[in-house]
N, C-alpha and C positions, 0 to 999 in steps of 0.2 A: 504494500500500500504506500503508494509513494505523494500519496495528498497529504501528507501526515508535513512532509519537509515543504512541500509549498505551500501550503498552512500556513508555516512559519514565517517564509520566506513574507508573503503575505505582509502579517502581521506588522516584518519589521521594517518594510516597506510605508505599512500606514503609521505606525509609532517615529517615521525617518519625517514625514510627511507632517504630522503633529507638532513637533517637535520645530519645525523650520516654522510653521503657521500659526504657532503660539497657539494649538485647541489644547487643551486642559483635560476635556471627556468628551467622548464619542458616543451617539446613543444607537446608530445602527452602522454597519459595515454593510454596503450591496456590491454583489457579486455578481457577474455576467460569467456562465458556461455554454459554451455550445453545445447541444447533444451528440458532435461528432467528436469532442474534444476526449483527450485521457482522461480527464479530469472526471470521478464519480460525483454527483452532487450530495449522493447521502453518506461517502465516507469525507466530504468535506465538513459537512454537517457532524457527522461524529468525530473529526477528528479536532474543531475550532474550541470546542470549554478548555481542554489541554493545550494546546496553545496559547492563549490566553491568559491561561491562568497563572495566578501571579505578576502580573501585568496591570498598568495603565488601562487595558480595556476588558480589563476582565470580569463587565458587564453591560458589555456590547452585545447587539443584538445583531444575529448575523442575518443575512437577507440574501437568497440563488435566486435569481432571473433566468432560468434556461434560454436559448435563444436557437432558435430552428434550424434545424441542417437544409439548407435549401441549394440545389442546383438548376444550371440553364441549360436546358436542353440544346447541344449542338446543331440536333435537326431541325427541330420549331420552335427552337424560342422560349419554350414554355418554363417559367419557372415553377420549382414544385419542390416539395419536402421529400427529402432524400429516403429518409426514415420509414414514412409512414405510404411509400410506394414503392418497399426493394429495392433504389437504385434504380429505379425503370420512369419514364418519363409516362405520365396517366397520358398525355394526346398523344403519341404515336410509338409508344411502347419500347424507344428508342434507350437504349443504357450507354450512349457515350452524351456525358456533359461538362458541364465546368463547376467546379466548387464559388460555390457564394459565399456562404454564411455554416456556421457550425462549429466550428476547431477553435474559436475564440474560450479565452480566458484572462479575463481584466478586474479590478477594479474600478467599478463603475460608480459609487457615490461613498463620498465618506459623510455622514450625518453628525456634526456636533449636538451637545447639547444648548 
């Protein structure tokens, strides 16, 4: 489980982050995951109280925003969710596209108190 080190990696990222911007407490951390990314969202989720803790935000509220695996169809265009169609494009059943969206892993909003 290798969400455990970018957890952290994370953390000291937003505590680098705090620290330059004079916030003091944080009350939510949002998190952007792609569903194509390595990144599990529920071993992120289990792995953030340990990280955390002992910490500046170690009553931060953690917040995943999944964000859709979506590809473009080489043949027609179409854009469509990777996921929830096999890899097969729904208007012409086509399986050569181009990656859009999915493999993302950011932070997306730091929430002060």
């Amino acid at each position: 489980m290798h969400e455990l080190g970018v957890v952290f990696e994370v953390i000291k990222n937003v505590e680098n982050f705090a620290k330059k911007n004079g916030v003091t407490k944080i009350d939510t951390l949002v998190l952007q995951i792609g569903e194509l990314s390595s990144m599990i969202p529920k071993y992120i989720e289990a792995c953030y109280p340990a990280a955390v803790d002992g910490t500046f935000m170690q009553y931060t509220k953690l917040k995943i925003e999944i964000l859709p695996g979506n590809g473009l169809c080489k043949k027609c265009s179409t854009v469509f969710n990777l996921m929830k169609n096999g890899g097969k494009c729904p208007g012409c059943r086509n399986e050569e596209w181009e990656l859009l969206s999915g493999k993302e892993f950011m932070i997306k909003e730091i929430i002060a108190c």
